[in-house]
C-alpha positions as CSV (number, residue, x, y, z in Angstrom):
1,X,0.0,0.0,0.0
2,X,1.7,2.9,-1.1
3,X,0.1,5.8,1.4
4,X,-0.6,9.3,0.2
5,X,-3.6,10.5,2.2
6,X,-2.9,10.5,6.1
7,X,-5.9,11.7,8.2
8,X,-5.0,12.7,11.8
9,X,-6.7,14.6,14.7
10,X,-7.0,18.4,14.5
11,X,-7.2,19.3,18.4
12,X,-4.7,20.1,20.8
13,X,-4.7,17.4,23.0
14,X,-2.4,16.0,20.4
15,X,0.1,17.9,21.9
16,X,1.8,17.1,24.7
17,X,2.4,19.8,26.4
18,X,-1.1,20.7,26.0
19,X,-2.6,17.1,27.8
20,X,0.2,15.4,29.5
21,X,-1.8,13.0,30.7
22,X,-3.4,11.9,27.8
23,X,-2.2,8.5,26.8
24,X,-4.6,7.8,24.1
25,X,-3.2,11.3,22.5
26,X,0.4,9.9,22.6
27,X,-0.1,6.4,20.9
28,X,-2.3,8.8,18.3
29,X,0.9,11.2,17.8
30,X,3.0,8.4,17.7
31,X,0.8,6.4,15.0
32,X,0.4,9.3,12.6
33,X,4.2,10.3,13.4
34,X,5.0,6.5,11.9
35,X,3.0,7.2,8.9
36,X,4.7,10.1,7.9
37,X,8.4,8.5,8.6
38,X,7.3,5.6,6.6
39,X,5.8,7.8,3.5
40,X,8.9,10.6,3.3
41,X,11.9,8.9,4.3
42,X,11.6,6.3,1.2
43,X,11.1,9.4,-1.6
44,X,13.5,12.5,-0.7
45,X,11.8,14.9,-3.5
46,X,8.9,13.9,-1.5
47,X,6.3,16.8,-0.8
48,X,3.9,17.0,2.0
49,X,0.0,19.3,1.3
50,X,-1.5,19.7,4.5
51,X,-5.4,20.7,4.2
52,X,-7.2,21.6,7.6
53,X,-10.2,24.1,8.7
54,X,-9.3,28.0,8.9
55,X,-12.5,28.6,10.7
56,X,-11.6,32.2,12.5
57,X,-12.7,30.3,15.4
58,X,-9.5,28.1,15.3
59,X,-7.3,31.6,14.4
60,X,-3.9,33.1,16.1
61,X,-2.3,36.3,15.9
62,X,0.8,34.8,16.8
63,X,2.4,32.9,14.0
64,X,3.5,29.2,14.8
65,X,3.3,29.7,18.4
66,X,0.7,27.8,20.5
67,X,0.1,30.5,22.9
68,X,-3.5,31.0,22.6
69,X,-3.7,27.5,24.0
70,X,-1.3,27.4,26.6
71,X,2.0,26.4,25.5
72,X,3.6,29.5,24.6
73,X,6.7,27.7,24.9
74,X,6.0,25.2,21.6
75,X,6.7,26.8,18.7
76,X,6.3,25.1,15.0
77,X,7.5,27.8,13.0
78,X,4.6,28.4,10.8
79,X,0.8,28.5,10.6
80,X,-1.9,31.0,12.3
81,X,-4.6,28.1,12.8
82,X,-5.0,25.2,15.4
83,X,-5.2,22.6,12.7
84,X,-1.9,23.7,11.0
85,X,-0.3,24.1,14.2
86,X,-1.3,20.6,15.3
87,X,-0.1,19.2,11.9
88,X,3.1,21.2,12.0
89,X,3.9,19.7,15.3
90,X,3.0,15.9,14.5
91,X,5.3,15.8,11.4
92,X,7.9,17.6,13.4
93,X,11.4,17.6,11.2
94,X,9.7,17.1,8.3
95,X,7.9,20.4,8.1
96,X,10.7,21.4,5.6
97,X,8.7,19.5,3.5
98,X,5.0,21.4,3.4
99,X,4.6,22.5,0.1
100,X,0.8,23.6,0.5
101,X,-1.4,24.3,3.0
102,X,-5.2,24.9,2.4
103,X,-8.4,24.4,3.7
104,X,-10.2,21.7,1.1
105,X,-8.7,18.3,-0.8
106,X,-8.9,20.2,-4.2
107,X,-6.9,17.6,-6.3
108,X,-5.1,15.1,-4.4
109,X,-1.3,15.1,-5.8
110,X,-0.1,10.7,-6.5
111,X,3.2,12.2,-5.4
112,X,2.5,14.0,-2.7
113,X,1.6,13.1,1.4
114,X,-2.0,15.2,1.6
115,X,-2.0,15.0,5.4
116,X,-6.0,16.3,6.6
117,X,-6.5,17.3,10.4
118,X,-10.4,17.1,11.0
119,X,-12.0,15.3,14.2
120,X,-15.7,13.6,14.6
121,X,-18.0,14.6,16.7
122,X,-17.4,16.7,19.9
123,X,-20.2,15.2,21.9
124,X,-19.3,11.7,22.8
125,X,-19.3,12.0,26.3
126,X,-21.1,13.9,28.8
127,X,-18.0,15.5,29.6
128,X,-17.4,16.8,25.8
129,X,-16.7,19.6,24.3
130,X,-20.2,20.3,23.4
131,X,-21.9,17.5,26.5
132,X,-23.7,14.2,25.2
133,X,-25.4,14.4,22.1
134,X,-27.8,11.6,21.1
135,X,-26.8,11.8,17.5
136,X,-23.0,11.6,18.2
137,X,-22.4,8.1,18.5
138,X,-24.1,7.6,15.4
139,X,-21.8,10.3,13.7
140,X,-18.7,8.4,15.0
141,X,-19.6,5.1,13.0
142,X,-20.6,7.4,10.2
143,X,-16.8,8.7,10.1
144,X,-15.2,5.6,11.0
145,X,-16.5,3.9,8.0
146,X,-15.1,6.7,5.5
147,X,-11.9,6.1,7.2
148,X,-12.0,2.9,6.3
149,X,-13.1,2.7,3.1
150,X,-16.4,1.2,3.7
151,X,-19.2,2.8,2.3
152,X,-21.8,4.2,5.3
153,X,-24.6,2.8,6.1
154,X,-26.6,6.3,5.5
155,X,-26.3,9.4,3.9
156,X,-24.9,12.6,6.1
157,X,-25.2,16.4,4.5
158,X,-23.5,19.6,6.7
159,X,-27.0,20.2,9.0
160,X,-27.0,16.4,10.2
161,X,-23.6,16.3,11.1
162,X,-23.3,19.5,12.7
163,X,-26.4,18.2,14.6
164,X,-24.3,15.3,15.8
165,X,-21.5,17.7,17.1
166,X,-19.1,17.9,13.7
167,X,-17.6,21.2,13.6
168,X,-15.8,20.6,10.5
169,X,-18.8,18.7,8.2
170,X,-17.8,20.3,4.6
171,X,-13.8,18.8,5.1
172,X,-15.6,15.2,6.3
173,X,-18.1,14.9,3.1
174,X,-14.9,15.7,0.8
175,X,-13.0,12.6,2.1
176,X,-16.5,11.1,1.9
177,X,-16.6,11.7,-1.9
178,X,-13.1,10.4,-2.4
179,X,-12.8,6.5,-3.5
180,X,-9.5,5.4,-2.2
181,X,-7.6,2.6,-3.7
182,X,-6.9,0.9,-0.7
183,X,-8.0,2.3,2.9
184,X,-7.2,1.5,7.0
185,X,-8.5,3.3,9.8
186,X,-5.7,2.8,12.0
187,X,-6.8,4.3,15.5
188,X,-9.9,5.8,16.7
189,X,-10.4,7.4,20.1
190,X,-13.3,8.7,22.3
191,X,-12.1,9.0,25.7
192,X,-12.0,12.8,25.9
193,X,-15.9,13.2,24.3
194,X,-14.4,13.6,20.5
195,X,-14.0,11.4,17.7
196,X,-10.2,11.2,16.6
197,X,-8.9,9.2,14.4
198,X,-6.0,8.1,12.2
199,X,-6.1,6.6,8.5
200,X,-3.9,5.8,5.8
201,X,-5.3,5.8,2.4
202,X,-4.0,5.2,-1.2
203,X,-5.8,7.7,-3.2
C-alpha cells in the first residue's frame, strides 16, 4: 500500500504539552508520526499538502506559536490556525517539506503526502466539548467507516452532522466523496468526548 492520504486529529490534546496525561493522544501522535516517517523517508523529492479548517474560530495572531492554547513555549514555525499548528507539530522535522497548506482536498497530488487534520463529533461523552449528544455516536460510526473505506450505512449532508456535534462537516463529506484505492482506519479514540482518528489511504 503505497500511502498518500494521512488523516489525523486536529485538536490540541495531540500535543503534549497541552494534555500530558493523555495517553490515548500519545499512541495517536506516535501512530500518525509512523506514517509520515514511513511515506517521506523512502522518496527525498517527496512533498507533503496539508489541508485543515481556517474557521476564524481556530485563528492566532501569533504565527507558529501555541500561545492562545497554553504552550507558549511550543513553537512550530509556521501556521496561524489550530489545525496547521497541530499538523506542524505531528510531522515535526519534516515540516521542511509542506509545500501547500489549504483548507479543502482540491486535487489530491499521487506524489504528494496530503496530510487532513479534522476530528468527529465533539459530543461523545457527557463530559465533551459540546456534553452528550444523542446523534453523536451515530456520527462516529458514520466517520469511522469513511476512514476505512467502507461505504456508510446512511447518507450525512453539513445540518445532520453539525447536529451530531461535527464542527468541520464540509472537510468530512470531501474525504467522503473520495474513493481510495486501498483504505485502514488505524486508530480511533473517544475518551475525551471527541471522535479522533488516524487513517492511511492510497488515493
Amino acid at each position: 500500500m503505497t500511502v498518500n492520504l494521512v488523516v489525523m486529529p486536529a485538536g490540541p490534546a495531540l500535543v503534549r504539552e497541552l494534555a500530558p496525561a493523555d495517553s490515548v493522544g500519545e499512541q495517536l501522535l506516535a501512530a500518525v508520526s509512523t506514517l509520515v516517517d514511513a511515506a517521506l523517508s523512502a522518496d527525498p523529492a517527496r512533498t507533503v499538502e496539508l489541508v485543515g479548517s481556517r474557521d476564524p474560530r481556530w485563528e492566532t495572531g501569533l504565527t507558529g506559536s501555541f500561545a492562545a492554547w497554553g504552550a507558549p513555549q511550543v513553537q512550530v514555525g509556521a501556521g496561524t490556525h489550530l489545525p496547521e499548528l497541530v499538523q506542524r507539530y505531528a510531522l515535526g522535522g519534516w515540516t521542511g517539506r509542506i509545500a501547500d497548506t489549504r483548507a479543502n482536498l482540491q486535487e489530491i497530488k499521487p506524489h504528494a503526502l496530503t496530510v487532513v487534520a479534522v476530528d468527529g463529533s465533539a459530543g461523545l461523552t457527557q463530559r465533551a466539548p459540546l456534553a452528550l449528544i444523542d446523534a453523536a455516536a451515530e456520527a462516529d460510526e458514520w466517520c469511522r467507516d469513511v476512514l476505512s473505506g467502507t461505504r456508510p450505512g446512511r447518507e450525512m449532508d453539513p445540518a445532520s452532522l453539525r447536529g451530531a456535534g461535527v464542527l468541520e462537516p464540509d472537510l468530512w463529506l470531501e474525504l467522503a466523496a473520495l474513493r481510495p484505492r486501498r483504505a485502514r482506519l488505524l486508530a480511533a479514540d473517544t475518551t475525551l468526548g471527541v471522535g479522533r482518528y488516524v487513517a492511511a489511504w492510497e488515493v
